[in-house]
C-alpha positions as CSV (number, residue, x, y, z in Angstrom):
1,X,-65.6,-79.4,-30.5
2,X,-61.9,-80.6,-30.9
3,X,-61.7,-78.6,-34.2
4,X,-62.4,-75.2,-32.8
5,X,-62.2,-75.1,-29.1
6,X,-60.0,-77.8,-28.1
7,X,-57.7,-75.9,-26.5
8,X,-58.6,-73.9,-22.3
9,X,-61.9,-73.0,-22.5
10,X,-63.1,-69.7,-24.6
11,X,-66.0,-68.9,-21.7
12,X,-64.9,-65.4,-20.4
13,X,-64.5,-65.8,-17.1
14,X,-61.6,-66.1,-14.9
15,X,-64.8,-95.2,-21.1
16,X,-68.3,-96.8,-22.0
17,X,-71.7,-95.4,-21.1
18,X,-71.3,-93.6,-17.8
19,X,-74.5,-92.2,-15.6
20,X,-74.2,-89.2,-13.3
21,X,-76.4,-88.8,-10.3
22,X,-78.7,-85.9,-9.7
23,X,-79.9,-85.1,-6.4
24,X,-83.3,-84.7,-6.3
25,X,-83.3,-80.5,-5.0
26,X,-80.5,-78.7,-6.2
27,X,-78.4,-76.7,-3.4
28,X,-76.8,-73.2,-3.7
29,X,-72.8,-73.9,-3.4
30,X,-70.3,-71.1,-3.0
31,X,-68.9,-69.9,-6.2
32,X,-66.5,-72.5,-7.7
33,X,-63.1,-72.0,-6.5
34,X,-61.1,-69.4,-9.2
35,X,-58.0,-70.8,-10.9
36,X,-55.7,-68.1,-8.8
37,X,-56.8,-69.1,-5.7
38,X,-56.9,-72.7,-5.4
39,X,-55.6,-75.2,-8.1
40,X,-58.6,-77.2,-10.1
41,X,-59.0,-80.8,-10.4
42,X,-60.2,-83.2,-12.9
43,X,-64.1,-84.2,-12.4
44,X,-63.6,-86.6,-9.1
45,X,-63.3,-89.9,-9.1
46,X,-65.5,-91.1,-6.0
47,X,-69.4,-91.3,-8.3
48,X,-69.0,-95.0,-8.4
49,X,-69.0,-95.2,-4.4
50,X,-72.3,-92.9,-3.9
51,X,-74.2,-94.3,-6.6
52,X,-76.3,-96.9,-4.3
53,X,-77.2,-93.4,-2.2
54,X,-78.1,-91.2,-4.9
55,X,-81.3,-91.3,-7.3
56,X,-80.7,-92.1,-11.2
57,X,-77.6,-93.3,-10.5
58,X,-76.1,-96.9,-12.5
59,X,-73.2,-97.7,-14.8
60,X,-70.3,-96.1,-13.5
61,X,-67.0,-97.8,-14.3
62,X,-64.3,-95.3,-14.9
63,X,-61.6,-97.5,-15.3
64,X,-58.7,-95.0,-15.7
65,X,-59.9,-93.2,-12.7
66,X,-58.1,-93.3,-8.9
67,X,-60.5,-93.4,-6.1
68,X,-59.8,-91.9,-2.6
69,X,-61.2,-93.3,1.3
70,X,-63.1,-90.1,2.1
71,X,-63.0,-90.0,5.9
72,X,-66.7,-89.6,7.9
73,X,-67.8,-85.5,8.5
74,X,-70.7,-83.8,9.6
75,X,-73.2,-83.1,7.2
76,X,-72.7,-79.8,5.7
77,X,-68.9,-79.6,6.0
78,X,-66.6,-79.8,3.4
79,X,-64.6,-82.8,3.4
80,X,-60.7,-82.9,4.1
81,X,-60.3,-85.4,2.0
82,X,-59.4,-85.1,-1.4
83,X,-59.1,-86.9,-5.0
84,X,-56.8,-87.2,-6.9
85,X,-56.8,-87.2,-10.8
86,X,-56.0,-90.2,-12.6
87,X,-53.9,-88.6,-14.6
88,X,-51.8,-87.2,-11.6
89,X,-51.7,-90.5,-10.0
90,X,-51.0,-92.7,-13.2
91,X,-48.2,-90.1,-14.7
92,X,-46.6,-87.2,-12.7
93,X,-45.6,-85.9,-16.4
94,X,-49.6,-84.5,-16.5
95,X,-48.9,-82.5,-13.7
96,X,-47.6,-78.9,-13.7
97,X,-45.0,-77.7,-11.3
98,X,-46.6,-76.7,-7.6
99,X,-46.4,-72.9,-6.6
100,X,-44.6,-72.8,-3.5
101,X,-42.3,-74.6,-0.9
102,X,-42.0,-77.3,0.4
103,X,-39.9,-79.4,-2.3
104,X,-39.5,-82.6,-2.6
105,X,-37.6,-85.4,-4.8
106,X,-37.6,-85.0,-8.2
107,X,-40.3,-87.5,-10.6
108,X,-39.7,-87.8,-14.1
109,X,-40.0,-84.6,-16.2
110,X,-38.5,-82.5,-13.8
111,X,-41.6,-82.4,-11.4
112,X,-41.9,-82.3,-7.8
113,X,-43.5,-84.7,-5.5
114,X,-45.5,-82.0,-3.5
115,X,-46.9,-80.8,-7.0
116,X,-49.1,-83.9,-6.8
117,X,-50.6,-82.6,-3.6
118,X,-51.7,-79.1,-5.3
119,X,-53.8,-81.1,-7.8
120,X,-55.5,-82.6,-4.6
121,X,-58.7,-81.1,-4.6
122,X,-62.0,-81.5,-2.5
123,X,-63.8,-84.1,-4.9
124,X,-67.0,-83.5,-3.3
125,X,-66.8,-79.9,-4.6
126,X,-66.4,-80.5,-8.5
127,X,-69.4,-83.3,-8.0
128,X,-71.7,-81.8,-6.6
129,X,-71.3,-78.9,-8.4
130,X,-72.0,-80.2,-11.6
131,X,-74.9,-82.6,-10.7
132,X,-76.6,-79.7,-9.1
133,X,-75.8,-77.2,-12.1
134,X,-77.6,-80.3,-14.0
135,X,-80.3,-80.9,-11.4
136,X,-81.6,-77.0,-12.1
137,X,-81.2,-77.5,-15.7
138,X,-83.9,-80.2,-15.8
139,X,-85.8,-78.8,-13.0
140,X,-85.8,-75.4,-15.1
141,X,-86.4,-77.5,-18.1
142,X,-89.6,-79.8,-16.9
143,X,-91.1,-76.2,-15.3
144,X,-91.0,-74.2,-18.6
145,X,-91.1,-77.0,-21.1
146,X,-93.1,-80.2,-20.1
147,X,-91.7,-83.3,-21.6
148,X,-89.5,-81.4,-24.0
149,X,-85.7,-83.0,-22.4
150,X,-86.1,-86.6,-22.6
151,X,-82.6,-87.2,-22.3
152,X,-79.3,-85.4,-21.0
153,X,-76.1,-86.1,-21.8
154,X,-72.2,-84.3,-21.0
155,X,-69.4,-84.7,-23.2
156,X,-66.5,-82.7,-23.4
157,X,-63.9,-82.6,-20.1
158,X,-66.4,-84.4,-17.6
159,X,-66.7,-87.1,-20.0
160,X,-63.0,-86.9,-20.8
161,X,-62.3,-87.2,-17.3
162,X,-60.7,-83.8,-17.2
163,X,-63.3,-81.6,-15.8
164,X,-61.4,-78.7,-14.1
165,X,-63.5,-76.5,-11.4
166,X,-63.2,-73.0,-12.7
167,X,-62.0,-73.3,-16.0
168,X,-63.9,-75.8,-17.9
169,X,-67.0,-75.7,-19.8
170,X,-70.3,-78.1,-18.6
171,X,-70.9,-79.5,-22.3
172,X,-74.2,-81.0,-22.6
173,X,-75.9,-83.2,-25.4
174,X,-80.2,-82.4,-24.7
175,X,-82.2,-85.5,-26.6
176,X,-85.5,-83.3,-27.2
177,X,-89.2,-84.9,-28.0
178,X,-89.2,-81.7,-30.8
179,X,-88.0,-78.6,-32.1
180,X,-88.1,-76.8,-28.9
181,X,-89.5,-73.5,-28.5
182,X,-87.1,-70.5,-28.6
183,X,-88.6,-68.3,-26.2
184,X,-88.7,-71.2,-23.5
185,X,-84.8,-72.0,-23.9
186,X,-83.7,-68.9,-23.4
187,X,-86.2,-68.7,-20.3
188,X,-84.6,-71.9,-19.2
189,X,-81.1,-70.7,-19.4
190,X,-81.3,-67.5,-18.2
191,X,-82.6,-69.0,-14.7
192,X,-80.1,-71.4,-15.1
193,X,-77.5,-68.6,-15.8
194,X,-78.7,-66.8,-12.1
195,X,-77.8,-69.8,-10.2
196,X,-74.9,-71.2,-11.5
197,X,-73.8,-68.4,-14.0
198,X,-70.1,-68.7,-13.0
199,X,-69.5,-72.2,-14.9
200,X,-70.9,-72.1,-18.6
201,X,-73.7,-74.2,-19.3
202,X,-72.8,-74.8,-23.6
203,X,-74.6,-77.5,-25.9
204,X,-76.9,-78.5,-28.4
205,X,-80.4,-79.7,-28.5
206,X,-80.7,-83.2,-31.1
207,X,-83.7,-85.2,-31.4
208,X,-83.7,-88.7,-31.2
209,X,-82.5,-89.7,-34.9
210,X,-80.1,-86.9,-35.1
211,X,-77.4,-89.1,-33.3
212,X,-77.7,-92.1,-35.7
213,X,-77.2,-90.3,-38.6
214,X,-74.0,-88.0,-39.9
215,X,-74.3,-84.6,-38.1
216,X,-73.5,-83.2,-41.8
217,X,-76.8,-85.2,-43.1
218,X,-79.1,-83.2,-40.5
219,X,-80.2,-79.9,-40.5
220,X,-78.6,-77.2,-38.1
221,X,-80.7,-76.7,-34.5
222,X,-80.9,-74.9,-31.6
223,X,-77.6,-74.7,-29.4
224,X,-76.0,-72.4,-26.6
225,X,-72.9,-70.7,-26.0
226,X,-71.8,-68.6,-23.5
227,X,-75.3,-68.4,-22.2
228,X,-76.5,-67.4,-25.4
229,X,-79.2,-69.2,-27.4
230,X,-78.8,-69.6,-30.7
231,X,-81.7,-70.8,-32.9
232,X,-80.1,-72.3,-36.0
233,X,-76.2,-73.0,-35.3
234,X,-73.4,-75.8,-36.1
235,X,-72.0,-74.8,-32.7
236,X,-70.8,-78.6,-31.6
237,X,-73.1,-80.0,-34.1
238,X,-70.0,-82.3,-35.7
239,X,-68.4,-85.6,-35.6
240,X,-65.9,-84.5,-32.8
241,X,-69.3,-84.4,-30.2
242,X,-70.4,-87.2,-31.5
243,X,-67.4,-89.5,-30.9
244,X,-67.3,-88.0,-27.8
245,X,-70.2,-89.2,-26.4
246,X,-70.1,-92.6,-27.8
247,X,-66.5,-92.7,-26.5
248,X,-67.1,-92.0,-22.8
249,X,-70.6,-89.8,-22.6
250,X,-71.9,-89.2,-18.8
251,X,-75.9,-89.9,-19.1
252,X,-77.9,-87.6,-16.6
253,X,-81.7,-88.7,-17.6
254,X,-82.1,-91.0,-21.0
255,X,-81.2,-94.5,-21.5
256,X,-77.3,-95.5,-21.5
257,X,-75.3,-93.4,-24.1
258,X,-74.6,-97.0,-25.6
259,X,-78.1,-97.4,-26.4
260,X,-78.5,-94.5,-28.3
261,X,-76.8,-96.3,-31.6
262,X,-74.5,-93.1,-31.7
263,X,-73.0,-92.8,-35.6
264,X,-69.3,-92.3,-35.3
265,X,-67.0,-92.5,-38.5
266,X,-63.3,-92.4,-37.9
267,X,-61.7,-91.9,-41.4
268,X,-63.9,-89.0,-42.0
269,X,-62.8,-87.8,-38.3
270,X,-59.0,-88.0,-39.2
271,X,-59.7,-86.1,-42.3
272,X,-61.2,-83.4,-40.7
273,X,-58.7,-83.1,-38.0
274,X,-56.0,-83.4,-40.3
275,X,-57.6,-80.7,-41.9
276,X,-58.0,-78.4,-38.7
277,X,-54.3,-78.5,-38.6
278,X,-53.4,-77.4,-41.3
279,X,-56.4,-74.8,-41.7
280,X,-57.4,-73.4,-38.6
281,X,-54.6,-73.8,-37.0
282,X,-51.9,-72.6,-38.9
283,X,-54.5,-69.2,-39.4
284,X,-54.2,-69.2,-35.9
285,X,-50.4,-69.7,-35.4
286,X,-50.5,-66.6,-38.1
287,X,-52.9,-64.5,-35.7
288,X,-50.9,-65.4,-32.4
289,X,-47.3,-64.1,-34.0
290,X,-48.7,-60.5,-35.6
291,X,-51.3,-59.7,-32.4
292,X,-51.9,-59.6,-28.8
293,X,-53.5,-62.9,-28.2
294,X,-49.7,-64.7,-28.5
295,X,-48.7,-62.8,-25.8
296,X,-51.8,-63.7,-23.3
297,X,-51.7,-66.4,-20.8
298,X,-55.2,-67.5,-22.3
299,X,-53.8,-67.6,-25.9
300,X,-51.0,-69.9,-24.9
301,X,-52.8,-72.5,-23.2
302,X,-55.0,-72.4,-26.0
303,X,-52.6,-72.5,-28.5
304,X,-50.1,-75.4,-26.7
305,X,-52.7,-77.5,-25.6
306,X,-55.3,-77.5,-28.5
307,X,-52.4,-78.1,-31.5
308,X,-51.5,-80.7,-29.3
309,X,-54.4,-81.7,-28.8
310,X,-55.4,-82.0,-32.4
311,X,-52.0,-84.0,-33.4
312,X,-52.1,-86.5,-30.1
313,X,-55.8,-87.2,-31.6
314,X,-55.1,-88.3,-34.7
315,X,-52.0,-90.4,-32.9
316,X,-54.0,-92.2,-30.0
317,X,-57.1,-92.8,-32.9
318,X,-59.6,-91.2,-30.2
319,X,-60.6,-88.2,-29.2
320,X,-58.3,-86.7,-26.1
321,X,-58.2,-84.3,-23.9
322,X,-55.9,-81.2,-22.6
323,X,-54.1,-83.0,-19.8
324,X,-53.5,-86.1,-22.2
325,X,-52.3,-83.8,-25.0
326,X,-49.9,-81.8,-22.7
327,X,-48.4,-85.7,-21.2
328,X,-48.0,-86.8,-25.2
329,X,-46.4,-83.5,-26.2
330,X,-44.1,-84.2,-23.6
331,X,-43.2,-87.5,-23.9
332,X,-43.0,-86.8,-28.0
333,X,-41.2,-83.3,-28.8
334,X,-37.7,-82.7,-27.7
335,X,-36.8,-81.6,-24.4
336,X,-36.6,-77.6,-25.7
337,X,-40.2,-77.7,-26.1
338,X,-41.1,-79.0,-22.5
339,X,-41.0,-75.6,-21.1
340,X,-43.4,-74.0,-23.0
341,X,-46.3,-77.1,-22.5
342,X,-45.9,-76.9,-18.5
343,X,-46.5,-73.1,-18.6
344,X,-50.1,-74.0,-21.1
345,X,-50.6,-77.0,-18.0
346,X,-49.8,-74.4,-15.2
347,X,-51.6,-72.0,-16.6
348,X,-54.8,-74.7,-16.6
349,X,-54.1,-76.2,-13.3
350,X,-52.3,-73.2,-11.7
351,X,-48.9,-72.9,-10.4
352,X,-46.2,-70.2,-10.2
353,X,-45.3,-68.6,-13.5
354,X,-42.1,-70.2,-15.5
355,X,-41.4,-67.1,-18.1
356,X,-40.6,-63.9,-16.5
357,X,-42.0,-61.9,-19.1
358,X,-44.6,-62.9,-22.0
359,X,-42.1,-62.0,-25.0
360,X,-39.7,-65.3,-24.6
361,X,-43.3,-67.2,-24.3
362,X,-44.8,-65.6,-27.1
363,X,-41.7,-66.6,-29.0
364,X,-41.8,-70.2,-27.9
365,X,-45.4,-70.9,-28.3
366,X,-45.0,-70.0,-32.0
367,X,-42.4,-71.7,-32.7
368,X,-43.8,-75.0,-30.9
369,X,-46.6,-74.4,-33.2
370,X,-44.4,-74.8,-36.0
371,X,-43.1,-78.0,-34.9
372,X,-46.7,-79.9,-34.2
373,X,-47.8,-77.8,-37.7
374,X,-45.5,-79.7,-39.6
């Protein structure tokens, strides 16, 4: 949700109605490639091109995405082609610095042109990843409980269009025929958790009515975090998920997200977001300057990129994401503060440090906090 975890992604480990296609048998893939190996992208661009070869597949118009020519390979090998995020392609400004040589001219904000190269990533990768992390889900799902998941939806980065390999969270909506069983989610999970246990699998289970109505109006239901199923929690039971997914939710199985007459209420969402500003986050500002976490790499892309996040929000009048929140904060706040938002983006995206030590960054994350706070 925006309000608590809107910042990189607590998981310990280091446009309209859209439908994702799910191979029929899921693969094993390697393990996703780790944030300090190889730099993550956004979810890829190229659905709309495979969607006549895949089953389930319709509706995919991502209008602020870029799309690549992917050249022809054998089956089986990774392409050499690569993707590139809209948000790279559209604005260099959402782009952190690259590690490494070569250099090249200068775009606005101070970044290089090869930096746009290190946010190329193999786009088959990030897709295929998450259709097949989906494809065991409701293979898992159907095996265990018959005719419980009648519909699947993601929200959060994928449907934000800033899905990051490695780093963020697979958030999923489950449209449920009944209160599910206990004993058979945490069955489903936990297979799901042995196959693709490096990428969290976090949601909530709703059934049908539940999205038409106020999340506050409805009674709290089953939801996991962390791989952890809880049987009565608010966890991403609030407006923020449901704006989400009427905003740009990706539909797996279920009829088109805009079919599902999602309730979304903006006033009430400004409210509470103003109010997350000014509650949670100044508790958290507080936290960050007396203890540890303000002097963690984690804790400051949290903390940069989730204020941010909150305030470009309630700017834009729509929910945004990370890489949006870090462009706004630079294109808004003074020039002092741009140092401190590439290190929360290059920390996200990777890319060679810019603080030698975690003191001067500690001191500048608070007191950009201070600033977006006001």
């Amino acid at each position: 949700m925006l309000a608590v975890s809107p910042g990189c992604s607590p998981c310990p480990r280091a446009g309209g109605a859209r439908a994702l296609a799910v191979p029929a048998r899921p693969r094993r893939l390697p393990a996703p490639l780790s944030v300090d190996s190889d730099p993550p992208a956004s979810f890829p661009a190229d659905r709309r091109d495979h969607q006549d070869e895949l089953p389930n597949a319709a509706r995919w118009r991502p209008e602020s995405h870029v799309e690549r020519d992917e050249p022809q390979r054998p089956a089986g090998k990774p392409s050499a082609a690569t993707t590139l995020t809209a948000s790279a392609t559209q604005d260099p400004s959402s782009i952190d610095r690259a590690p490494g040589p070569p250099r090249g001219r200068k775009h606005h904000y101070g970044l290089q042109e090869p930096a746009m190269k290190h946010v190329l990533t193999l786009a088959t990768v990030a897709r295929v990843s998450v259709e097949e992390t989906c494809a065991t889900y409701l293979e898992l799902a159907d095996r265990h409980a018959p005719g419980l998941v009648q519909g699947l939806y993601l929200q959060g980065s994928i449907a934000l269009g800033d899905y990051r390999p490695g780093t963020s969270d697979i958030d999923f909506v489950a449209v449920v025929s009944g209160p599910p069983d206990l004993r058979a989610l945490e069955v489903i999970h936990a297979g799901l958790r042995r196959v693709h246990g490096r990428t969290c699998f976090d949601g909530l289970y709703v059934e049908p009515g539940d999205l038409r109505r106020p999340p506050s109006a409805r009674p709290l239901g089953p939801a996991v975090h962390e791989w952890r199923v809880q049987p009565s929690s608010a966890f991403e039971r609030n407006l923020v998920t449901w704006h989400v997914l009427a905003q740009s939710g990706v539909a797996v199985r279920g009829p088109a997200v805009g079919e599902l007459g999602v309730h979304t209420d903006w006033p009430a969402l400004a409210v509470a977001t103003r109010d997350n500003l000014a509650g949670y986050w100044t508790r958290w500002r507080d936290v960050a300057a007396r203890g540890p976490v303000g002097f963690s790499a984690q804790g400051t892309c949290w903390g940069v990129l989730g204020a941010a996040r909150v305030r470009h929000t309630l700017a834009a009048g729509r929910v945004t994401s990370k890489t949006e929140a870090a462009r706004y904060a630079l294109e808004t706040y003074d020039e002092r503060w741009h140092r401190i938002v590439r290190e929360a983006l290059r920390i996200r995206v990777g890319g060679p440090a810019l603080y030698r030590t975690p003191f001067r960054r500690r001191a500048d994350l608070i007191d950009f906090l201070g600033v977006v706070l006001r």
